[in-house]
NUVEX-946354 format. One record per atom (N, C-alpha, C, O): residue in one letter; x, y, z. Coordinates in steps of 0.001 Angstrom, whole numbers, plus 524288, in hexadecimal, padded with zeros to 5 digits. Layout:
// NUVEX-946354
aXYZ/...
//
This chain:
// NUVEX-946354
x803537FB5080000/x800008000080000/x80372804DC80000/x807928053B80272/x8011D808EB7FCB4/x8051380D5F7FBAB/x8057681193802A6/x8021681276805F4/x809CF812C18025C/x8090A81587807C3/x805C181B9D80726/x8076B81F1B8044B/x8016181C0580A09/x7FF408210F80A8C/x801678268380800/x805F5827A080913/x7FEEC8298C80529/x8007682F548041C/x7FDFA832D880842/x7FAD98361180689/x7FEFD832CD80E7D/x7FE748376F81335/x7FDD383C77810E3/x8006283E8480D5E/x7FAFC83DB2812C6/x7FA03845908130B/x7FD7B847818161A/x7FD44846CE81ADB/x800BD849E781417/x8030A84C5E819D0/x803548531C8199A/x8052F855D88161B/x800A4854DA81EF2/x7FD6D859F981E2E/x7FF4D85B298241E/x8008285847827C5/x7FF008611682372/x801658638D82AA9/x7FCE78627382DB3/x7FDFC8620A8325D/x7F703861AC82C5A/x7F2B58607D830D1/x7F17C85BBD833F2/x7EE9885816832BF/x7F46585C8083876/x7F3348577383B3F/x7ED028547983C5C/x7E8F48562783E53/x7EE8D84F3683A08/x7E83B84B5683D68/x7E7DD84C8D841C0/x7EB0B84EC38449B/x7E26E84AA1842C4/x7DF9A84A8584799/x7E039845ED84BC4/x7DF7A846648507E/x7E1588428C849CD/x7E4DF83CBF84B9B/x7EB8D83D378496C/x7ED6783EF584557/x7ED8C83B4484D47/x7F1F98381284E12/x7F39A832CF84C72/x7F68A83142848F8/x7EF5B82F40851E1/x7F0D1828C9851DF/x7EF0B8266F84DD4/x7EA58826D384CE3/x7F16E8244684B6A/x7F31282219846A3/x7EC7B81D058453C/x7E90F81D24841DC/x7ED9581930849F3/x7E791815E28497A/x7E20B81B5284A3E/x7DDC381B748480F/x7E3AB81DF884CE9/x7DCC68219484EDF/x7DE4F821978480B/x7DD8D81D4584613/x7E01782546844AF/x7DFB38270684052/x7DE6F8238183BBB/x7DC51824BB83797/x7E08C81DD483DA8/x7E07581A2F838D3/x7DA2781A5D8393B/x7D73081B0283581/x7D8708198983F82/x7D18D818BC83E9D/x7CD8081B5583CA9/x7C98981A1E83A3B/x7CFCE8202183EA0/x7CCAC824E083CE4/x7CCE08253183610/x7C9858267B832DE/x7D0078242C835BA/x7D27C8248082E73/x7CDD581EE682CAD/x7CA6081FEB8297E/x7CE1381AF082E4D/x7CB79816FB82D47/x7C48C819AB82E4B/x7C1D881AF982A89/x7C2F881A018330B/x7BD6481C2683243/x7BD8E8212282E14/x7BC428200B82994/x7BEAC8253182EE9/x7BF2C8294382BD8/x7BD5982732823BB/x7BA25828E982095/x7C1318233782388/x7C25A81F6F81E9F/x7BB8F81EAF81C66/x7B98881E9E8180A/x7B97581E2E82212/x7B4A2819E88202D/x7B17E81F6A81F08/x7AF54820BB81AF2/x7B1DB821F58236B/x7ACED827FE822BA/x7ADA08294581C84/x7AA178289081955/x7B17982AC881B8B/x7B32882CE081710/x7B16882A8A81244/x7AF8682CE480E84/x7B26F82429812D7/x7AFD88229B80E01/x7AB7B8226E80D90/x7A9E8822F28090C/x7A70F8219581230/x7A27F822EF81378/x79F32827B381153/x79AC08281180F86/x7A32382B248123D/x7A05282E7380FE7/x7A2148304E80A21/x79FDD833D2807B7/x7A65E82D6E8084B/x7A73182CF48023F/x7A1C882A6480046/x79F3F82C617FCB4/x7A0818269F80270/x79B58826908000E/x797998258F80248/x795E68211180213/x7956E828E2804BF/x7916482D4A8063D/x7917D8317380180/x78D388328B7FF92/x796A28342F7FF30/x796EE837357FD00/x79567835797F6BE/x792B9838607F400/x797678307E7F4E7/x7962882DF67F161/x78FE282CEC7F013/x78E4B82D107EB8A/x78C4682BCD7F4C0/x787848292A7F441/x784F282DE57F3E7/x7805382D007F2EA/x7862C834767F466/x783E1836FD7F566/x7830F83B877EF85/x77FE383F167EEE3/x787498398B7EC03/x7881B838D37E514/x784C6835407E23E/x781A2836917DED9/x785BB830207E401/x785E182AE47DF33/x77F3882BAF7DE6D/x77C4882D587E1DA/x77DA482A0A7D8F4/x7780F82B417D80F/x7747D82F8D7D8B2/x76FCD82FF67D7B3/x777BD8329B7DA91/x774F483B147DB24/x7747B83E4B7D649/x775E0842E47D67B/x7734083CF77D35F/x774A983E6F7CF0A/x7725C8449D7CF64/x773A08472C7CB85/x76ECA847EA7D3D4/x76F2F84D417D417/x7735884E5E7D759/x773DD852A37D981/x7756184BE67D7AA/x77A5F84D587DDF8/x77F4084AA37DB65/x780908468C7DD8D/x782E784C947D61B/x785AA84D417D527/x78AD484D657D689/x78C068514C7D913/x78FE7848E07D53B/x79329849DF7DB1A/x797FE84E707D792/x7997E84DDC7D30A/x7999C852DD7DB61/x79DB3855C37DC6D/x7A193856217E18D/x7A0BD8581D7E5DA/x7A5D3853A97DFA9/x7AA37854A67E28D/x7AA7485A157E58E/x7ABF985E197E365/x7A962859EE7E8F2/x7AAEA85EC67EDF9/x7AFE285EEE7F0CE/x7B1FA85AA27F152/x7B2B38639A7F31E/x7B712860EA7F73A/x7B34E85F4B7FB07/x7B3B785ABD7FC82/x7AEDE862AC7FD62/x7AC068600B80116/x7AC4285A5C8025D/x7AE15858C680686/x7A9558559B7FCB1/x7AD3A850BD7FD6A/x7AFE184E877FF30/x7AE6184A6A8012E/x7B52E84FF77FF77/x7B9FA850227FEF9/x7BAE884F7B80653/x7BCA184BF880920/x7B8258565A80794/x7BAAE8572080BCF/x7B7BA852C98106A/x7B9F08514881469/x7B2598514880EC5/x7AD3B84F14812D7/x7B39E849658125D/x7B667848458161E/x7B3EA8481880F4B/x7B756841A580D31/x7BB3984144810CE/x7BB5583DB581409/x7BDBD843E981096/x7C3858468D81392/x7C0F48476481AB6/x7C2F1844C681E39/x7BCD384B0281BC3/x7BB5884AF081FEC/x7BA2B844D582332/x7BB968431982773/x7B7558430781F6E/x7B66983BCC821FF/x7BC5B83A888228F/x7BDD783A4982720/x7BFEF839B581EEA/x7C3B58376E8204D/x7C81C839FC8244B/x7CB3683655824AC/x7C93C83C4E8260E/x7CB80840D782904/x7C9208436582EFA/x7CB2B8460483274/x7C331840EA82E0A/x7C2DB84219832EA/x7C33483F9083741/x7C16E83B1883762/x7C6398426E83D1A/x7C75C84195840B6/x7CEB98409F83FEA/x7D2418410584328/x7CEC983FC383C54/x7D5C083FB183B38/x7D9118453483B02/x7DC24845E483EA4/x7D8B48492A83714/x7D92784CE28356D/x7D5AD85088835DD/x7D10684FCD834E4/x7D88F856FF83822/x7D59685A458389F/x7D3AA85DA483513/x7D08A861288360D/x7D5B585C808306F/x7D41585D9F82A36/x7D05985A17827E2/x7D060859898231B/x7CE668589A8299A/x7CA4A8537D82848/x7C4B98562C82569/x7C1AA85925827A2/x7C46685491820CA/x7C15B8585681D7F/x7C39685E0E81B7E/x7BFF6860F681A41/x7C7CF85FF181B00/x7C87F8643781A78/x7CCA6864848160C/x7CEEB860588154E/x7CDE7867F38136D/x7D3A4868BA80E95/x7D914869798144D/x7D92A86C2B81847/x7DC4E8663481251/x7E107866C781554/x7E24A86C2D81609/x7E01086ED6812B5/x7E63686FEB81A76/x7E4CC8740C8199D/x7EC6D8765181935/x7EDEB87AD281870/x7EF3E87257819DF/x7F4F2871F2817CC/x7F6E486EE3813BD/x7F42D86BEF81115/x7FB9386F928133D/x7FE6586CCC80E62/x7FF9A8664180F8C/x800A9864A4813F3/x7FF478631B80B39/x8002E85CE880DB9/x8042A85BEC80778/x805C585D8A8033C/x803D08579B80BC5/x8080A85582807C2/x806F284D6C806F2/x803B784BA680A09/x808B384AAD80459/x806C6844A180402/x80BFB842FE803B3/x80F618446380099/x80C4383E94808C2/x80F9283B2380878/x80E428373B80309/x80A0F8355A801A1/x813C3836D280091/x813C78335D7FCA8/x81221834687F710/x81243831237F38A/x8106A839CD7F698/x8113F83D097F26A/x8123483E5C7F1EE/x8138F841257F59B/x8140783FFB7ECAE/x8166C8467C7EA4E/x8127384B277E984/x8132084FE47E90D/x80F43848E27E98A/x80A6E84C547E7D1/x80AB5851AB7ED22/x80904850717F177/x80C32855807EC91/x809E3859D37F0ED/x8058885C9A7EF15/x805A285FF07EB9F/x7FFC185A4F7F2CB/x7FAF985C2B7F2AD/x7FAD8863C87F22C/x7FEEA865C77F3C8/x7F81D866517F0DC/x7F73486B407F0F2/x7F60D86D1A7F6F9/x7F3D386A8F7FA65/x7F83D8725A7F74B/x7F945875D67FAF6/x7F28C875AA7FCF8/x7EEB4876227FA1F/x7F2B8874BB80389/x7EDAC8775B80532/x7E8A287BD2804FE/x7E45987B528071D/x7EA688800C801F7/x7E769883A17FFEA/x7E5538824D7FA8D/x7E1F18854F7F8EE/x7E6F887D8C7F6D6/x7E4FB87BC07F343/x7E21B877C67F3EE/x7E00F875797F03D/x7E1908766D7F8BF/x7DDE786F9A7F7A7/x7D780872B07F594/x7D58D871957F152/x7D5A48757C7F85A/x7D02C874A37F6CC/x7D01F876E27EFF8/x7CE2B8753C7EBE5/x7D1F7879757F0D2/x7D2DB8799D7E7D0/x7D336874C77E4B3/x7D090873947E0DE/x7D672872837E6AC/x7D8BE86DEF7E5EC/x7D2AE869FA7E573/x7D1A5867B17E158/x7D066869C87E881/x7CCE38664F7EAFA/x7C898866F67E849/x7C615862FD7E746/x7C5F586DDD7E5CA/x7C24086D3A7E2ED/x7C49C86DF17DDF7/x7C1B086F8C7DA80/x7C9B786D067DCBF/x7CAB886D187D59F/x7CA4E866187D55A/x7CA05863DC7D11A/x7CA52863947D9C5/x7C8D885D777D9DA/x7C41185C6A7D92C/x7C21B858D97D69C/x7C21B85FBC7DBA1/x7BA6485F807DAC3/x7B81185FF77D5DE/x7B4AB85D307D3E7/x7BAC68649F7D3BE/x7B9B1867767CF0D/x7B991863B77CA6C/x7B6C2863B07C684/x7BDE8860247CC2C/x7C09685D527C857/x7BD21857EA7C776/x7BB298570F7C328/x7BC9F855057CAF1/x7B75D851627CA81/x7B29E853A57C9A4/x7AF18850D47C7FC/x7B1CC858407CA72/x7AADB859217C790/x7AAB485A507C45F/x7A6E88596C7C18F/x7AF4085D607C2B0/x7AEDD85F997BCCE/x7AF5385A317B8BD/x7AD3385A1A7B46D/x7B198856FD7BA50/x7B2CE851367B857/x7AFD584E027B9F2/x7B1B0849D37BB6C/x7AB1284EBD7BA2B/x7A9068498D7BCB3/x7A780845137B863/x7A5D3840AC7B958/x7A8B5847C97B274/x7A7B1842CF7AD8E/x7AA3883F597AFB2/x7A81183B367B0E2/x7B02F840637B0D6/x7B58983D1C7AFD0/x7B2068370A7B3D5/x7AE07836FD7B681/x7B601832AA7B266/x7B40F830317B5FB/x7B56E82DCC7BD1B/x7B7E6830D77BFE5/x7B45682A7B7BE90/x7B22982A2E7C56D/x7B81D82B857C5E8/x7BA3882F337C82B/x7BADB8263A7C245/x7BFBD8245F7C504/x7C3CA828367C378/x7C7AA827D97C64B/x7C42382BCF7BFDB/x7C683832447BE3B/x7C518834687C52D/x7C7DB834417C91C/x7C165835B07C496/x7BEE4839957C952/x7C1B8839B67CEFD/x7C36C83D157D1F7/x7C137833627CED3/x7C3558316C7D4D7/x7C7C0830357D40A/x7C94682DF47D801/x7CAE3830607D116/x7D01682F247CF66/x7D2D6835A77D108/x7D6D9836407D39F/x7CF7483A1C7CEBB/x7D2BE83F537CF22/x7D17D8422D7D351/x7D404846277D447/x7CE00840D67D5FD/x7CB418416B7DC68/x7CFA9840867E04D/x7D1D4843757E36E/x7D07A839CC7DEAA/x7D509837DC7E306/x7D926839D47E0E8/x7DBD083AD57E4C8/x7DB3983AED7DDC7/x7E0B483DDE7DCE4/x7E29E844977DDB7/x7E6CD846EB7DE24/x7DBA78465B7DDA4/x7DD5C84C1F7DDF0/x7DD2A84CAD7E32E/x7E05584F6F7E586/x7D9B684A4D7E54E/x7D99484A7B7EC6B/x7DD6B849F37EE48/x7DD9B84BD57F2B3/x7E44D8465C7EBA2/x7E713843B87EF6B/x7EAC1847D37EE39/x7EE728491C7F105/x7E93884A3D7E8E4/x7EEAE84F007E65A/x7EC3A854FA7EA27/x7EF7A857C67EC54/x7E840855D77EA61/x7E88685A597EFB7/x7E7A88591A7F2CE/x7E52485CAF7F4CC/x7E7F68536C7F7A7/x7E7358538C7FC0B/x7E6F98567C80004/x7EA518576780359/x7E1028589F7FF59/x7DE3B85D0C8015C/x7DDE785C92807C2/x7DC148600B80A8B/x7DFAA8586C80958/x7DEE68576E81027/x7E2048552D81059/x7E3F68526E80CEA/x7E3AE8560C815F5/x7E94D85478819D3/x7E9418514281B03/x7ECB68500781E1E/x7E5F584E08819BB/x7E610846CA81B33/x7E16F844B581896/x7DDE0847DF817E8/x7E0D18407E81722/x7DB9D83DA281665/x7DD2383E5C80F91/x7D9B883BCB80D5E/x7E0618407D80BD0/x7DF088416180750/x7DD5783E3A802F1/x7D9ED83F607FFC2/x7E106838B980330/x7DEC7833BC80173/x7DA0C8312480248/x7D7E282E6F7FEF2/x7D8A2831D38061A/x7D2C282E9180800/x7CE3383435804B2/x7CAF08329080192/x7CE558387B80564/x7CA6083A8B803AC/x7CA9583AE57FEC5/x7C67483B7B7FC61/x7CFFF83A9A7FBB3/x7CFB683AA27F69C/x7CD66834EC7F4B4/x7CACD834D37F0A8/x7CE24831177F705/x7CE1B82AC97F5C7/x7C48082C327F5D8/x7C11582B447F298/x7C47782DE87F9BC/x7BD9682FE57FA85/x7BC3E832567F7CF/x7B831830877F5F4/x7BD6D836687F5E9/x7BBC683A167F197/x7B9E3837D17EB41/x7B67B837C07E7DC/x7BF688360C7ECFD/x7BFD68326D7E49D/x7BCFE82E837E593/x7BBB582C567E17C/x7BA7C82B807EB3E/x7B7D5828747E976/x7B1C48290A7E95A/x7AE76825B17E85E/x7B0F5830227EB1A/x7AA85831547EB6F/x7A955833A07E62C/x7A50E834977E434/x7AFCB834857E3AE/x7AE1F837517DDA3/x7AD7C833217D93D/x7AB66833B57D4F2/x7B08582D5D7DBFF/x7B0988290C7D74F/x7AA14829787D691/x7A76D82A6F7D2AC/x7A88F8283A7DC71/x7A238825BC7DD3C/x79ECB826267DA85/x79C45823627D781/x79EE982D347DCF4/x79B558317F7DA67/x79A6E831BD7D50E/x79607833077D39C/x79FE98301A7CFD0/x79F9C832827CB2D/x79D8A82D017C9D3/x79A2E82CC07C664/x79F5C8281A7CC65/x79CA48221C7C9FB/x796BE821B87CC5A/x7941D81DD07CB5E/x79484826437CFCF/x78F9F825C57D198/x78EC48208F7D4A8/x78AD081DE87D3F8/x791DA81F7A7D75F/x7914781A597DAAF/x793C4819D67DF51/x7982181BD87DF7E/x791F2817557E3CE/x794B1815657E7D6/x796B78112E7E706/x7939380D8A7E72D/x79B3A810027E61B/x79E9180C9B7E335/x79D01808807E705/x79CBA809DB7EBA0/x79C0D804267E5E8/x79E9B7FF747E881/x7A2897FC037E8F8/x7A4FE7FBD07E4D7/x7A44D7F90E7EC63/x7A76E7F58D7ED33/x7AD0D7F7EE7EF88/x7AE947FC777EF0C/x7AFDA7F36D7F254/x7B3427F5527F5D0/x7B8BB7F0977F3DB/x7B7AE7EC177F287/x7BCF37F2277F3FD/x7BF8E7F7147F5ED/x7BDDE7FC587F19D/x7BE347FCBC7ECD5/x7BBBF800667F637/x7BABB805EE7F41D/x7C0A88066A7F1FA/x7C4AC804277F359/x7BF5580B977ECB6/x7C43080DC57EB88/x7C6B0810FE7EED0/x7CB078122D7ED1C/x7C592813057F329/x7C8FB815DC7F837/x7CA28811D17F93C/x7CED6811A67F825/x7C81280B3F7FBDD/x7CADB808277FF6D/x7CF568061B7FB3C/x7D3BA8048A7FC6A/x7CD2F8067F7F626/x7D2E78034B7F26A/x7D852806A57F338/x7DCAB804F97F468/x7D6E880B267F257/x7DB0380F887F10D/x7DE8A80DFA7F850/x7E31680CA27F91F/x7DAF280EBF7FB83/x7DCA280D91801A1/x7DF8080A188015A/x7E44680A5C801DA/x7DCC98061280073/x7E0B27FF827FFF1/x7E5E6801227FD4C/x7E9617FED87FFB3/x7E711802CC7FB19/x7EB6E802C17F78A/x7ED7C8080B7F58C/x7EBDA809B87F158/x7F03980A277F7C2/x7EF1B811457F516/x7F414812F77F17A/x7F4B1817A87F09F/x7F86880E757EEE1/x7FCFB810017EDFD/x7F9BF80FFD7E7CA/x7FCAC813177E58F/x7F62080EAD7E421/x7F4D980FB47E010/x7F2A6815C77E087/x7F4A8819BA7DEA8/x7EE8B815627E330/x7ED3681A657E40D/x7F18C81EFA7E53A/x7F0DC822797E200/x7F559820117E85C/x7F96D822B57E99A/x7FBC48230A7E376/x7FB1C8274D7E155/x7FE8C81ECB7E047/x8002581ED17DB60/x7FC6D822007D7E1/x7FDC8824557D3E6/x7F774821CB7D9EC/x7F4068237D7D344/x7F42982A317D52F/x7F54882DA37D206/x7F30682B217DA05/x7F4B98311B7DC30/x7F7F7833637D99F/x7F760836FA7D67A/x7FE8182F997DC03/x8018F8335E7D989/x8050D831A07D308/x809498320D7D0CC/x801FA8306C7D2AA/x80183830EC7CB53/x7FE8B834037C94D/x7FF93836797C54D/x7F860834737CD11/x7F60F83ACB7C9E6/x7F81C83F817CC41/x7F5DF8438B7CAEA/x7FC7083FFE7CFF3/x7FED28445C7D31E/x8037C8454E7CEA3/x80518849BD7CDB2/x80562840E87CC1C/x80AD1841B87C7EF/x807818439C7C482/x807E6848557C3B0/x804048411A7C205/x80130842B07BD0F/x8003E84A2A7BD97/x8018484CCF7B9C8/x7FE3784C9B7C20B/x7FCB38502D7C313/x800C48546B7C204/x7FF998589F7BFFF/x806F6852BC7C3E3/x80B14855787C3FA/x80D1F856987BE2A/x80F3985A967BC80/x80BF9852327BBB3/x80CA0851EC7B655/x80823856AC7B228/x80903857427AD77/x8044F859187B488/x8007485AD27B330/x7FBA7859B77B138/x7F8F385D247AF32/x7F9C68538B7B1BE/x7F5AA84F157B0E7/x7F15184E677B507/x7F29B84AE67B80E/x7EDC184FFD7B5F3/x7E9C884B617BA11/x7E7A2847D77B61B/x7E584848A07B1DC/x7E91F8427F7B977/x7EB5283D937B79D/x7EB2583A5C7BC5A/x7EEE9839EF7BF50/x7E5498375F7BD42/x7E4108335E7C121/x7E39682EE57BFD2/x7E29482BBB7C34D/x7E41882D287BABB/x7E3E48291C7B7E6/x7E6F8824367BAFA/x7E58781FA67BA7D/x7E97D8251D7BCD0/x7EAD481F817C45F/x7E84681F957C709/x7E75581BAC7C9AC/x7E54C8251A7C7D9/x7E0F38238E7CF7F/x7DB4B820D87C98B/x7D91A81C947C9E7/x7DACF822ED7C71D/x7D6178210F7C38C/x7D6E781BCA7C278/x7D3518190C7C420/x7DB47818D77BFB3/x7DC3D8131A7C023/x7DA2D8110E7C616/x7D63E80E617C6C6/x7DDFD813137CA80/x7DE5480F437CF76/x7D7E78110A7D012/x7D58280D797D23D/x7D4CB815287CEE0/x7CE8F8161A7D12F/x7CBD6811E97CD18/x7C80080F747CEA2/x7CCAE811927CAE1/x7CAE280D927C534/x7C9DE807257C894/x7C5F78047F7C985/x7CF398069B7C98F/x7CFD4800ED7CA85/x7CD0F7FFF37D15F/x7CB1D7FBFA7D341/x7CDD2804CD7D391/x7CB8F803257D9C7/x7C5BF804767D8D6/x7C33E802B87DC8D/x7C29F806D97D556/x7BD36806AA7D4AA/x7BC898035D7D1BD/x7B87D805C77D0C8/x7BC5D7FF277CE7C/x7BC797FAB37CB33/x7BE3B7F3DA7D087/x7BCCB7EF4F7CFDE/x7C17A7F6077D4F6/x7C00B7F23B7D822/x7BCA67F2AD7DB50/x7B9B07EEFF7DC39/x7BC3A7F7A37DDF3/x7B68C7F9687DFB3/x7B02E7F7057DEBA/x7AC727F6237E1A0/x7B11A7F6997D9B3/x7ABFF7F6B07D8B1/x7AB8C7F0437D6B3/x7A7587EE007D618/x7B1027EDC47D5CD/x7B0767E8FA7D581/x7B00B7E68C7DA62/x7AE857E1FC7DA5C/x7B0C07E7FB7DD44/x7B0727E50D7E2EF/x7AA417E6667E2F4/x7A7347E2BE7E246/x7A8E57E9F97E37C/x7A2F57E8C37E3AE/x79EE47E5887DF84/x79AA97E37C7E088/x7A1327E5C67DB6B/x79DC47E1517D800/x79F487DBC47DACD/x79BC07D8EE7DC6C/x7A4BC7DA4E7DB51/x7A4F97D64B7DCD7/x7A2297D6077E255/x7A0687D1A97E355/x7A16A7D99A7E5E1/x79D657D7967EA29/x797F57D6E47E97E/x794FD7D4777EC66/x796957D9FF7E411/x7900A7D7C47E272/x790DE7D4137E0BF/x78C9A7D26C7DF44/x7945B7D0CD7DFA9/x793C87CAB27DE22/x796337C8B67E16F/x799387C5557DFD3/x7962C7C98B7E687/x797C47C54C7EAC0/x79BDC7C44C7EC01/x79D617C1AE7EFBD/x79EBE7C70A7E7DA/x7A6117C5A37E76A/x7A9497C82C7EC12/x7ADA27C69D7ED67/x7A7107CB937EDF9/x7ABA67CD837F2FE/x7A7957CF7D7F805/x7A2F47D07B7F733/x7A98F7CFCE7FC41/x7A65B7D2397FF29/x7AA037D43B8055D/x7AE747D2DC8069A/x7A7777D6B28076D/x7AB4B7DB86809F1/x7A8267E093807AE/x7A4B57E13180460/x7ABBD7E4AD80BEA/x7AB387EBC080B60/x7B0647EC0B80AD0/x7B4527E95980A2F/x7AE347F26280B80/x7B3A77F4C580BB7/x7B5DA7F4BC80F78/x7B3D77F4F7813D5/x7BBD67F45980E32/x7BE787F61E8132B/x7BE877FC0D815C8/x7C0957FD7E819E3/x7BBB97FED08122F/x7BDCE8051D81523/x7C417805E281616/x7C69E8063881A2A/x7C5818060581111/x7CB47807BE8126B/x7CCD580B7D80E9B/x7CDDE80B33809EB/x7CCAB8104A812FC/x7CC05814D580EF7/x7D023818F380EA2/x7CF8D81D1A80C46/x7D50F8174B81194/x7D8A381CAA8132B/x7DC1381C8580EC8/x7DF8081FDC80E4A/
//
C-alpha cells in the first residue's frame, strides 16, 4: 500500500492520541458517507431539482469528516500547507475559495461531458487546491463520488464503493494525481489516469452488485473510507 500524502498546515487538531483519532476518523468516515448519500438521493430522479456543484457541498462533506478532530472542520484552510510526498505545492490561502468555485464552474458548465470525466476532474482538482488543513482526500474521494451519482442519476450499487476501493489501495490513485499535477505543469488538464482507475473501480462496483442479484456474493460494505 502506497504511503499516505499528509496535509501539513500550521493549524493544530483538536486531538492528539493517536487511537481517540483513529476512532473518531473511523465514525466521522461513516457520517460522511452517509451523508454523501443523503446528498445523492436528494438529486437521483428530481428531474425539477437539478444537481449543481456548490462549495457549500464541499464544506457540509469536510464538516462530517473533521468533526471533533480539527478546528477547521467545515471551513477553507486559513494558512499555507504543503503535502507530504508531493511536488505539487497547493495554492496560497487567499486563493482557495476562487479556486473552489472555478471547480464548480467547471462541472456545471460541463455537465454534457461524462460521470467518469466529472468525477475524475472533481478528485483531482480538489487534491491540486487542497482547500483544508486536513481531511483533503476523504472529501475530495465524497465529492467525485456525489458528482459521479448525480450525472449517472443513480445510487450506485454494490460494494467495494469507489471511496472504499481507492481506500483499499491508494498508490494508483496517488500515481493518477500526480500525473494530472505533471500534465498541468506541462500546460494540459489531462485526467485521463484518475478516469481509467474511476472506469475500472465503477465497472467492479456495479459488478459486485449484479453478481449479488444472482446469489453470487454476499456481505456489505466494509466502510473503509479514509
Amino acid at each position: 500500500m502506497a504511503e499516505d500524502r499528509h496535509s501539513v498546515a500550521e493549524t493544530a487538531p483538536l486531538l492528539n492520541d493517536p487511537d481517540e483519532i483513529a476512532r473518531r476518523e473511523a465514525e466521522n468516515g461513516i457520517r460522511q458517507f452517509d451523508l454523501a448519500l443523503e446528498m445523492i438521493r436528494s438529486f437521483v430522479k428530481e428531474p425539477e431539482r437539478p444537481f449543481r456543484l456548490r462549495s457549500s457541498l464541499t464544506l457540509k462533506l469536510h464538516q462530517a469528516a473533521l468533526d471533533g478532530i480539527h478546528p477547521l472542520a467545515g471551513t477553507w484552510r486559513n494558512t499555507n500547507v504543503t503535502i507530504q510526498g508531493s511536488k505539487h505545492q497547493p495554492p496560497e490561502a487567499p486563493f482557495v475559495s476562487e479556486e473552489i468555485e472555478y471547480l464548480c464552474d467547471y462541472v456545471n458548465d460541463n455537465w454534457s461531458k461524462t460521470a467518469v470525466h466529472l468525477a475524475a476532474y472533481v478528485l483531482w482538482r480538489l487534491n491540486w487546491i487542497h482547500p483544508f488543513a486536513d481531511g483533503n482526500g476523504r472529501t475530495a474521494r465524497a465529492v467525485s463520488y456525489v458528482v459521479m451519482s448525480a450525472k449517472l442519476d443513480s445510487l450506485l450499487p454494490g460494494a467495494p464503493t469507489i471511496p472504499e476501493q481507492i481506500a483499499g489501495n491508494k498508490k494508483p490513485y496517488y500515481d493518477a494525481l500526480e500525473a494530472a499535477d505533471l500534465r498541468l505543469t506541462e500546460g494540459a488538464t489531462d485526467v485521463s489516469a484518475l478516469e481509467d482507475m474511476l472506469d475500472r473501480m465503477l465497472a467492479t462496483q456495479l459488478l459486485s452488485a449484479a453478481k449479488e442479484a444472482k446469489g453470487e456474493v454476499k456481505g456489505t460494505a466494509s466502510r473503509n473510507y479514509h
